[in-house]
C-alpha positions in Angstrom: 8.4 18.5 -10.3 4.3 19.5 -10.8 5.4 20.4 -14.3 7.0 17.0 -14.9 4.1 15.2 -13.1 1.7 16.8 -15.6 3.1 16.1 -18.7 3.5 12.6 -17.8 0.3 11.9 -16.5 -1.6 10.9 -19.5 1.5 8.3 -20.2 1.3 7.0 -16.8 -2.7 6.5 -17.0 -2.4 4.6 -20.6 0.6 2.1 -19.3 -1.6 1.6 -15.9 -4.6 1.0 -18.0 -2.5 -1.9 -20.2 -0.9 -3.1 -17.6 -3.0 -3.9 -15.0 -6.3 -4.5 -17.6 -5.8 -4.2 -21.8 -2.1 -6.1 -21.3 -1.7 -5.4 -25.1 -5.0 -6.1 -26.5 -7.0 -3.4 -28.0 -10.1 -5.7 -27.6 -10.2 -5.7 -23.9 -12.6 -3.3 -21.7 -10.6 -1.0 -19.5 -11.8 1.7 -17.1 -10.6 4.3 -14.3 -10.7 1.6 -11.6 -9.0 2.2 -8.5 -5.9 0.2 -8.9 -5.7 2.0 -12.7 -5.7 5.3 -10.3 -3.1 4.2 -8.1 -0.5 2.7 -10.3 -0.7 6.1 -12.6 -0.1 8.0 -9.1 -3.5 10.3 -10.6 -6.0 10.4 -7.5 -9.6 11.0 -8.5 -9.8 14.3 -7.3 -6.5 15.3 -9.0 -6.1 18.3 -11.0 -4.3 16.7 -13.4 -6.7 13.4 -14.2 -9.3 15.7 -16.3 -6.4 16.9 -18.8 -4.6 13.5 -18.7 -7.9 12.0 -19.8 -9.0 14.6 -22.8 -5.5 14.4 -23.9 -5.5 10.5 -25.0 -9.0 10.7 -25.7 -8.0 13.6 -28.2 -4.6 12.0 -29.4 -6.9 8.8 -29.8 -4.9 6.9 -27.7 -8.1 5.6 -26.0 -11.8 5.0 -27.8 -14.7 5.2 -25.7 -16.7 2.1 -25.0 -20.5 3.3 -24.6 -21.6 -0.4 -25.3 -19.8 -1.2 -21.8 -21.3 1.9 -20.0 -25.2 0.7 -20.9 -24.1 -2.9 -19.3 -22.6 -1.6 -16.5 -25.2 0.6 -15.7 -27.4 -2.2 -15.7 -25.6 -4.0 -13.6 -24.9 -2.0 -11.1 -22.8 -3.1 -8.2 -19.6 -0.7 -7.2 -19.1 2.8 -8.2 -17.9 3.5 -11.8 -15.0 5.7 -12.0 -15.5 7.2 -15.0 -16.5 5.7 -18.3 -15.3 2.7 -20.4 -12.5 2.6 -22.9 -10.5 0.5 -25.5 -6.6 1.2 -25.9 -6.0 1.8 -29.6 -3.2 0.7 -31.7 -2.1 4.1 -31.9 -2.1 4.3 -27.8 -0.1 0.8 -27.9 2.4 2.7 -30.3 3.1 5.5 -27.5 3.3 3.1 -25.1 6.3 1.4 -27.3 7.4 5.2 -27.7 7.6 6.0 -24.4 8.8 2.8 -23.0 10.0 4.5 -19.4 7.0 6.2 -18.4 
């Protein structure tokens, strides 16, 4: 089961991210919120959330969004979990690839 929980994880972190924040576009902000957390089952002090992460960043599934970090840094308010991020077309096409996950 850890084996199975792995491999999925970066899946389960994209289709949390779209669902419950990009809902398709590629456009929208989305970060490691606490809900996003939650829904993907990945707890922030998983083992499994670093690899998850560098794997869709690395498959370009995800693209950074620096311009999001300077605001929110700004800002202030409630801890960040991690930095900002747009889903890219190619992430959207693994989502459609992977519709079960």
């Amino acid at each position: 089961m850890a084996e199975l929980e792995r491999d999925s994880a970066p899946m389960r972190l994209l289709r949390a991210m779209d669902d419950l924040g990009a809902k398709g576009r590629t456009d929208v902000n989305v970060e490691l919120e606490p809900e996003v957390l939650a829904r993907a089952e990945l707890p922030l002090d998983s083992d499994i959330l670093d690899p998850a992460m560098e794997w869709l960043l690395r498959e370009g599934a995800l693209r950074p969004n620096y311009a999001m970090d300077g605001v929110a840094a700004r800002v202030g308010g409630g801890r960040r979990y991690g930095i900002h991020f747009n889903i890219t077309e190619h992430g959207f096409d693994l989502l459609n690839i992977h519709p079960n996950v």
